[in-house]
C-alpha positions in Angstrom: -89.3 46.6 -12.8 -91.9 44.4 -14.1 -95.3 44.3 -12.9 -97.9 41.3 -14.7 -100.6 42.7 -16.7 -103.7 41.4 -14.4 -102.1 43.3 -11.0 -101.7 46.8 -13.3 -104.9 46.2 -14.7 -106.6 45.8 -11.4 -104.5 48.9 -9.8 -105.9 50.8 -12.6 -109.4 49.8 -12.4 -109.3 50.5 -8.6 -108.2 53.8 -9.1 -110.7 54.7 -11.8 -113.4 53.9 -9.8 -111.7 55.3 -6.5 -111.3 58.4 -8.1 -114.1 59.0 -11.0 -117.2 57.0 -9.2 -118.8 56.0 -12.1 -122.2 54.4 -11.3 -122.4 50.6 -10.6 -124.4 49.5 -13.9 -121.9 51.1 -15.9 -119.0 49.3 -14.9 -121.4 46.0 -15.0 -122.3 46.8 -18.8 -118.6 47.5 -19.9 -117.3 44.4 -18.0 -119.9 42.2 -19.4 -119.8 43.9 -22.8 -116.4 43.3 -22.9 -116.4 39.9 -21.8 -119.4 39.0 -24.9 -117.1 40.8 -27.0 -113.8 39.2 -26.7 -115.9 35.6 -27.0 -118.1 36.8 -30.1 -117.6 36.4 -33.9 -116.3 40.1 -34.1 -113.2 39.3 -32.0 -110.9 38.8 -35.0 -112.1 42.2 -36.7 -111.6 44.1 -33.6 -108.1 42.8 -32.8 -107.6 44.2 -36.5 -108.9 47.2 -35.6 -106.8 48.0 -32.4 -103.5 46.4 -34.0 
């Protein structure tokens, strides 16, 4: 069975916050930090990292 990436991602996400209830502002910051991250200069050096 394959599920795409964006509906496991999302069933995840709903279930961490479902489940954990972490505060609003900290889901705002890593979203947004995340976002500024992927679309900054360190991109390249942190796809080295992870890979």
């Amino acid at each position: 069975m394959q599920v795409p990436l964006w509906f496991a991602l999302l069933v995840v996400g709903y279930l961490g916050v479902k489940l954990i209830r972490p505060p609003a502002w900290l889901i705002a910051v890593l979203l947004l930090g995340g976002f500024l991250l992927a679309h900054s200069v360190l991109a390249p050096a942190i796809n080295a990292l992870i890979k």
